[in-house]
Chimera marker file (.cmm) of the C-alpha trace (Angstrom):
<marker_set name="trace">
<marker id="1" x="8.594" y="-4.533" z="-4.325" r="1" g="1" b="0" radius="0.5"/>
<marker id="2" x="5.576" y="-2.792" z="-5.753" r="1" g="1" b="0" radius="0.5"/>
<marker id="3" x="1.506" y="-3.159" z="-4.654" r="1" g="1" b="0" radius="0.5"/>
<marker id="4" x="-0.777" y="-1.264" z="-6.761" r="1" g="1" b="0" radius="0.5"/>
<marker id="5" x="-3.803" y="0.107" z="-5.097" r="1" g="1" b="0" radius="0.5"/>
<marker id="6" x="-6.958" y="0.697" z="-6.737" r="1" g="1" b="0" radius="0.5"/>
<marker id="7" x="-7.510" y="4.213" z="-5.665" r="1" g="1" b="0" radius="0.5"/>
<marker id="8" x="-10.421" y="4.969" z="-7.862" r="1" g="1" b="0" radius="0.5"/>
<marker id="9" x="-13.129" y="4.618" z="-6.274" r="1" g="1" b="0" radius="0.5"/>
<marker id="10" x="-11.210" y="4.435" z="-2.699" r="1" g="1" b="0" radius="0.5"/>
<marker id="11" x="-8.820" y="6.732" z="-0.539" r="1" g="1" b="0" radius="0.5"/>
<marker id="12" x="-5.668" y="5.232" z="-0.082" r="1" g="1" b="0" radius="0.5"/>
<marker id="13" x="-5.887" y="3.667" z="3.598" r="1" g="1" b="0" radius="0.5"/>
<marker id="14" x="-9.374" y="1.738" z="2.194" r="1" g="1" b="0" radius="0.5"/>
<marker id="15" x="-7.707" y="0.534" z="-1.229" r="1" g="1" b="0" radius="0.5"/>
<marker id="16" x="-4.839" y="-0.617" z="1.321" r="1" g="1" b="0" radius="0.5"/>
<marker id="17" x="-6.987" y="-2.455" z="3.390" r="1" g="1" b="0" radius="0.5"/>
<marker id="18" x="-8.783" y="-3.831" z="0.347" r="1" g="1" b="0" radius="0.5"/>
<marker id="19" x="-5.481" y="-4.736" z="-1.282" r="1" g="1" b="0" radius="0.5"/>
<marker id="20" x="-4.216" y="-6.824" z="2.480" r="1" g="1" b="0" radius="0.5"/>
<marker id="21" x="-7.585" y="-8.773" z="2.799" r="1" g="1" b="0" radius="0.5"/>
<marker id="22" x="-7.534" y="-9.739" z="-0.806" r="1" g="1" b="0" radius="0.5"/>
<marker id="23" x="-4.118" y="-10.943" z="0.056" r="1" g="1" b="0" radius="0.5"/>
<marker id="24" x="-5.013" y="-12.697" z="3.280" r="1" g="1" b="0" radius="0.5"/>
<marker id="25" x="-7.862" y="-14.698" z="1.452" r="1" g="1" b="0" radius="0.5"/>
<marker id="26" x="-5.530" y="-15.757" z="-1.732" r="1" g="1" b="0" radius="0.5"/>
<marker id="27" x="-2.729" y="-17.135" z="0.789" r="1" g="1" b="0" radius="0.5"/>
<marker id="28" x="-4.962" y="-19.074" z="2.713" r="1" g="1" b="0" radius="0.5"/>
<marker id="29" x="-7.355" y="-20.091" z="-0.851" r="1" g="1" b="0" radius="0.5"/>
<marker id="30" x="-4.740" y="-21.026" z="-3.247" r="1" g="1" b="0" radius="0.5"/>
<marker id="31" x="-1.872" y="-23.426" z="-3.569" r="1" g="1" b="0" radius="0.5"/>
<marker id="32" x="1.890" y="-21.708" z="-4.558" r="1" g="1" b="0" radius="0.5"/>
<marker id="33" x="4.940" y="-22.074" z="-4.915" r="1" g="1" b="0" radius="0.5"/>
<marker id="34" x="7.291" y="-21.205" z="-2.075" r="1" g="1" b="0" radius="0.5"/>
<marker id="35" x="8.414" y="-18.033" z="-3.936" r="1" g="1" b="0" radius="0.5"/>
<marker id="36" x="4.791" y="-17.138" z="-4.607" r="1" g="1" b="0" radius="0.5"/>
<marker id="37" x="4.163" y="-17.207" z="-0.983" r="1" g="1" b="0" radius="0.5"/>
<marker id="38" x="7.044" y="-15.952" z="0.189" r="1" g="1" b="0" radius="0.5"/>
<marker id="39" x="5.948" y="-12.650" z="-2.138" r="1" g="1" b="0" radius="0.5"/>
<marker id="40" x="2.391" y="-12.440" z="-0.809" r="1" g="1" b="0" radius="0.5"/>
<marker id="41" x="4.084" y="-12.652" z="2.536" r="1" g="1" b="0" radius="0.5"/>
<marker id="42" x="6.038" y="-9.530" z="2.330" r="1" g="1" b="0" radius="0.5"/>
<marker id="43" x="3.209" y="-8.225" z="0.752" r="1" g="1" b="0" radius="0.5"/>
<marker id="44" x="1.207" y="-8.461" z="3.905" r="1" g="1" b="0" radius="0.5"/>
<marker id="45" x="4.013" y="-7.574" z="6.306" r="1" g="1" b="0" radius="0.5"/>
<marker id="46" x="4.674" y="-4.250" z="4.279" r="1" g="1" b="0" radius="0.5"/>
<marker id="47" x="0.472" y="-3.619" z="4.372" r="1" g="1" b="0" radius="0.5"/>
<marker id="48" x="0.233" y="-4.148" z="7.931" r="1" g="1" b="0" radius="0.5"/>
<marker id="49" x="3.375" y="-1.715" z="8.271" r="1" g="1" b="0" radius="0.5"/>
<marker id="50" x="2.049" y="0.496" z="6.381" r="1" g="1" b="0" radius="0.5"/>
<marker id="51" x="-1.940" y="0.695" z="7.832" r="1" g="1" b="0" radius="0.5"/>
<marker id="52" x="-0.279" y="0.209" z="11.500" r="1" g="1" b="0" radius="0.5"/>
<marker id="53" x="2.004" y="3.148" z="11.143" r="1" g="1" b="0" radius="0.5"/>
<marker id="54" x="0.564" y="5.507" z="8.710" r="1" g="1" b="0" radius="0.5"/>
<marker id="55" x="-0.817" y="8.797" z="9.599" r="1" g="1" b="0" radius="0.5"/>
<marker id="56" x="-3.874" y="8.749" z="7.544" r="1" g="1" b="0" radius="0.5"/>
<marker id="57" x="-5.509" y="11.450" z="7.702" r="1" g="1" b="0" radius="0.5"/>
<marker id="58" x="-2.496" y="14.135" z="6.932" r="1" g="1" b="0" radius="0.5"/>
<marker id="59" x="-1.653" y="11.070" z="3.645" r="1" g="1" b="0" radius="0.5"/>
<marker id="60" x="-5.409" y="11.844" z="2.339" r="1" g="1" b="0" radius="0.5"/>
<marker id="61" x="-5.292" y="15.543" z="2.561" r="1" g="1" b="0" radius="0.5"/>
<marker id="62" x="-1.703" y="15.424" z="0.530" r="1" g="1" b="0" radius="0.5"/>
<marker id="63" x="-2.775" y="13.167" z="-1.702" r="1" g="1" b="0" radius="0.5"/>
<marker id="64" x="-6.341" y="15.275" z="-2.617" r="1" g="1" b="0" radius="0.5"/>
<marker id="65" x="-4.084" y="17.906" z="-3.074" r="1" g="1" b="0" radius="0.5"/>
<marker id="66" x="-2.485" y="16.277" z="-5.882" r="1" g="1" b="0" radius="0.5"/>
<marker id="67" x="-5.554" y="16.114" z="-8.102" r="1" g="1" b="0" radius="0.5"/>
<marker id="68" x="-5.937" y="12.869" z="-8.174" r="1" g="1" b="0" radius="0.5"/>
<marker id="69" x="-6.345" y="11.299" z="-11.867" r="1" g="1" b="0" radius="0.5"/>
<marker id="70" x="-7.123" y="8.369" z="-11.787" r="1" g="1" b="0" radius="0.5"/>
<marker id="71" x="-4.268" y="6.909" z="-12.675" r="1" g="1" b="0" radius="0.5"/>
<marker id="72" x="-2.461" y="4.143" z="-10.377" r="1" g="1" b="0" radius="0.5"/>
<marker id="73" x="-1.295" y="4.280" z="-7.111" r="1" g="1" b="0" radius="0.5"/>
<marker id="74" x="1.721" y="2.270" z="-6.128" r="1" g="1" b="0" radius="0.5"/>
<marker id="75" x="2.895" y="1.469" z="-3.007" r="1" g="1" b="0" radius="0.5"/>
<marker id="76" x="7.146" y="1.058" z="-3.171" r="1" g="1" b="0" radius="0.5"/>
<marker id="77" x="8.045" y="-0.806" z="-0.758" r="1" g="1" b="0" radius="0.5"/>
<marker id="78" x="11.900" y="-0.726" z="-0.117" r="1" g="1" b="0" radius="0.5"/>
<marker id="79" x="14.035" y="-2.842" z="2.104" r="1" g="1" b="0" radius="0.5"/>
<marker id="80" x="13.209" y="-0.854" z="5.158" r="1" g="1" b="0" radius="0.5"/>
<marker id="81" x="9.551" y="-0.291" z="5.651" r="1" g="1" b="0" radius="0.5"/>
<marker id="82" x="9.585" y="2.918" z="7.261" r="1" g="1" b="0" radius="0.5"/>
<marker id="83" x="11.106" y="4.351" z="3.462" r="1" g="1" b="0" radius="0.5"/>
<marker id="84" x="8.112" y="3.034" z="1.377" r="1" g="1" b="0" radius="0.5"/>
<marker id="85" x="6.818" y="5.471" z="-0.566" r="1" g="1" b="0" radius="0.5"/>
<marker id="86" x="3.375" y="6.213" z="-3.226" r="1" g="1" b="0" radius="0.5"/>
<marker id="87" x="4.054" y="6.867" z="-6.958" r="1" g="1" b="0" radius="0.5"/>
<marker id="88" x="1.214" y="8.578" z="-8.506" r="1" g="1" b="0" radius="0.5"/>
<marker id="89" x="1.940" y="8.852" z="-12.235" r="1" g="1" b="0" radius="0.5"/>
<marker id="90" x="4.834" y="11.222" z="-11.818" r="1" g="1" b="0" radius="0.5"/>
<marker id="91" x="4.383" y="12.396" z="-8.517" r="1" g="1" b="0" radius="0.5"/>
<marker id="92" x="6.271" y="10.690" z="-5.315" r="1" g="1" b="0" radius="0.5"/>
<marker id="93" x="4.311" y="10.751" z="-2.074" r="1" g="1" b="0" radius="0.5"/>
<marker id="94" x="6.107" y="9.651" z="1.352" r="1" g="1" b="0" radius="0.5"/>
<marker id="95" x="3.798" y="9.037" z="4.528" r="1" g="1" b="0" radius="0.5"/>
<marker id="96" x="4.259" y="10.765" z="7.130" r="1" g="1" b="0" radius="0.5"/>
<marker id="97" x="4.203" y="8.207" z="10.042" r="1" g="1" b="0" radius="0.5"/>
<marker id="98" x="2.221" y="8.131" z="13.692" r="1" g="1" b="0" radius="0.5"/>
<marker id="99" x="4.515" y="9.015" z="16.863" r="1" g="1" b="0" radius="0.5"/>
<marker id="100" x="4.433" y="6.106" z="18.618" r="1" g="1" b="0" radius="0.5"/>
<link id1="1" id2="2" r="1" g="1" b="0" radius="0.2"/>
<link id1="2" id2="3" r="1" g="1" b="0" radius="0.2"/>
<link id1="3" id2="4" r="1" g="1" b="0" radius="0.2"/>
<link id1="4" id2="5" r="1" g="1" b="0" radius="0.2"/>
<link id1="5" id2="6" r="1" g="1" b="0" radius="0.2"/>
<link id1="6" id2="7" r="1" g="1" b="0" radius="0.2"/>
<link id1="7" id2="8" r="1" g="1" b="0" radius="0.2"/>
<link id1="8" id2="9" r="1" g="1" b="0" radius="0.2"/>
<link id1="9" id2="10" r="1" g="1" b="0" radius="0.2"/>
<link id1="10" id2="11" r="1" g="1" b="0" radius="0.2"/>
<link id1="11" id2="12" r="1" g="1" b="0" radius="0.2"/>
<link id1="12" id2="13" r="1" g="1" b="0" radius="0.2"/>
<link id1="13" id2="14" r="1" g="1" b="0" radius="0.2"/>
<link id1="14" id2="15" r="1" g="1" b="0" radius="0.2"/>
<link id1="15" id2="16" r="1" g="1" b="0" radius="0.2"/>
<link id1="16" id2="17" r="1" g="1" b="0" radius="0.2"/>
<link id1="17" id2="18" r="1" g="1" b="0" radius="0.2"/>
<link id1="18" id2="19" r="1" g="1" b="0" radius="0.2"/>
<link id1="19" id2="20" r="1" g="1" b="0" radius="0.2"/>
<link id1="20" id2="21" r="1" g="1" b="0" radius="0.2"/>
<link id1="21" id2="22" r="1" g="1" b="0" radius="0.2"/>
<link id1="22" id2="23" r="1" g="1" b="0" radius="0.2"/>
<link id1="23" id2="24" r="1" g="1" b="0" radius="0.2"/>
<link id1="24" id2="25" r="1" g="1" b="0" radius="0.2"/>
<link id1="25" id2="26" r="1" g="1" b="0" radius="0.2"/>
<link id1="26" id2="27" r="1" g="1" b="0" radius="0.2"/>
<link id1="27" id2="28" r="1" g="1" b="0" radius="0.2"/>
<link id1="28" id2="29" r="1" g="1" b="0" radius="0.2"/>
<link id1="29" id2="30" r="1" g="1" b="0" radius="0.2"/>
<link id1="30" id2="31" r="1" g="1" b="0" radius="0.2"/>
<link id1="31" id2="32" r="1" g="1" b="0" radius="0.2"/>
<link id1="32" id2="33" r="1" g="1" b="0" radius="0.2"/>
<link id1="33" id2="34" r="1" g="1" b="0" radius="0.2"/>
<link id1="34" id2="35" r="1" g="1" b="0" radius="0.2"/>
<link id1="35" id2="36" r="1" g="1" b="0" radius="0.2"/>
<link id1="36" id2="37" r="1" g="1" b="0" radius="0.2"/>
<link id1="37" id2="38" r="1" g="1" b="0" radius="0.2"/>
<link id1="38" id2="39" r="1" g="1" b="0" radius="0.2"/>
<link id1="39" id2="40" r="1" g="1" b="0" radius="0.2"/>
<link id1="40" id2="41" r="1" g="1" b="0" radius="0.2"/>
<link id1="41" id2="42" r="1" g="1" b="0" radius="0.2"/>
<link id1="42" id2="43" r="1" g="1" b="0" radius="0.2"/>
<link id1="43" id2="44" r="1" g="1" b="0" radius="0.2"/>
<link id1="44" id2="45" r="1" g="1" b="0" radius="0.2"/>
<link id1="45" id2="46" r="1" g="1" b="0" radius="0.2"/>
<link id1="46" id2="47" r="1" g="1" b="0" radius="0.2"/>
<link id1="47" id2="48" r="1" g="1" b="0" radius="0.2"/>
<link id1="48" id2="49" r="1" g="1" b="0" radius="0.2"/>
<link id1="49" id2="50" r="1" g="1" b="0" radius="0.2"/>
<link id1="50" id2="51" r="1" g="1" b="0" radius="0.2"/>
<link id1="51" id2="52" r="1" g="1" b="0" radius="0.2"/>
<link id1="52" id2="53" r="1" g="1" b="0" radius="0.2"/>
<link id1="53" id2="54" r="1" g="1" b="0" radius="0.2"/>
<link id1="54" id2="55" r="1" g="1" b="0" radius="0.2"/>
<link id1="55" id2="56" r="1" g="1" b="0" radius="0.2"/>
<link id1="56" id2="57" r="1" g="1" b="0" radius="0.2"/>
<link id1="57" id2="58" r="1" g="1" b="0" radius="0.2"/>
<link id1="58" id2="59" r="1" g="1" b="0" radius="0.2"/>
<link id1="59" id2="60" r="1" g="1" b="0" radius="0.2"/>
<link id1="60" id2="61" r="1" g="1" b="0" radius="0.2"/>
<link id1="61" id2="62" r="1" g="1" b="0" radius="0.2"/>
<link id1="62" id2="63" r="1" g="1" b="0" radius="0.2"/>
<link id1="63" id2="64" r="1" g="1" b="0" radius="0.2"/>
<link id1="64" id2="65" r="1" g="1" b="0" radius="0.2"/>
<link id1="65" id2="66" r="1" g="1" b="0" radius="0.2"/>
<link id1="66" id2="67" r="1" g="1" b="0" radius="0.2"/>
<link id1="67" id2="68" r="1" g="1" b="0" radius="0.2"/>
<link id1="68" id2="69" r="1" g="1" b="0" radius="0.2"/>
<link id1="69" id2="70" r="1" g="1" b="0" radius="0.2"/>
<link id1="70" id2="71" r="1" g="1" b="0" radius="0.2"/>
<link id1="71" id2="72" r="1" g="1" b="0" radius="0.2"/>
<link id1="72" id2="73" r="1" g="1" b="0" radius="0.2"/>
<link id1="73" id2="74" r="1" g="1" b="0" radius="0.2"/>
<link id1="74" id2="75" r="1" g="1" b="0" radius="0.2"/>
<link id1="75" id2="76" r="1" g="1" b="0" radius="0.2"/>
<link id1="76" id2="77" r="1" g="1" b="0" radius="0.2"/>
<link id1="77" id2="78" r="1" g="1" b="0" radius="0.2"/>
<link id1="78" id2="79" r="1" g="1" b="0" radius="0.2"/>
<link id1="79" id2="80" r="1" g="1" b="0" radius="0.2"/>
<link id1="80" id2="81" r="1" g="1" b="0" radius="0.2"/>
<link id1="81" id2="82" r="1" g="1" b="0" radius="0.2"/>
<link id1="82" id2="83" r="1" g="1" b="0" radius="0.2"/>
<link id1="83" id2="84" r="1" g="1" b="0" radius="0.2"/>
<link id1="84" id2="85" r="1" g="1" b="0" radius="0.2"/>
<link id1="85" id2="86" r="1" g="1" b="0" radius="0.2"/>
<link id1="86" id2="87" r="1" g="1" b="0" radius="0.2"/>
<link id1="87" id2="88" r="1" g="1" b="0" radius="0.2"/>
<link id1="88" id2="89" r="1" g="1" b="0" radius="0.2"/>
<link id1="89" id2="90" r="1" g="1" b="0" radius="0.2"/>
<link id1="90" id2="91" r="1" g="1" b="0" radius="0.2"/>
<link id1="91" id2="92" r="1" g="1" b="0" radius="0.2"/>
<link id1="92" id2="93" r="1" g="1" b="0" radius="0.2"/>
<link id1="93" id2="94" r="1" g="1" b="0" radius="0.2"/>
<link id1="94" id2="95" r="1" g="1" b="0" radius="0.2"/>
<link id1="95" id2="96" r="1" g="1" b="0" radius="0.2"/>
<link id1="96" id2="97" r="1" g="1" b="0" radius="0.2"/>
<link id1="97" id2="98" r="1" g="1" b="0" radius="0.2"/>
<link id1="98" id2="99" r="1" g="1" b="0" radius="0.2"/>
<link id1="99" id2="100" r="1" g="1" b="0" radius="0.2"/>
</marker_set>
């Protein structure tokens, strides 16, 4: 599964957070299918993952050091959460995640 993030005006925990409430109000707003919802649903779980577990910080100073262009980011989100990954154009960026 992919989520883009708009990272270009945002860093990428904000575009995160952005991307989960805008998720949060569509489930609750609109009507879908089962496999619509079930999506958006695994959409949220890997968000909360992912801003619940994600050292921040040390993810935005590796990810300014990429020069960021303003192209896309995605968020891969593999079977198991803790491998989920950021594509930037080319570029593959892995979180490093908080001790807990």
């Amino acid at each position: 599964m992919k989520i883009i993030l708009d990272t270009s005006r945002h860093c990428i925990e904000t575009a995160s957070k952005k991307e989960y409430e805008g998720l949060i109000r569509q489930y609750f707003k609109d009507c879908r299918s089962e496999k619509e919802q079930g999506l958006m649903e695994q959409q949220i779980e890997a968000l909360t993952y992912f801003l619940q577990h994600a050292d921040f910080p040390g993810l935005r100073n590796r990810y300014q050091a990429l020069g960021h262009s303003g192209t896309p980011s995605i968020l891969v989100v593999p079977r198991n959460l803790k491998d989920m990954h950021i594509r930037l154009g080319q570029k593959t960026l892995s979180p490093a995640w908080k001790k807990p």
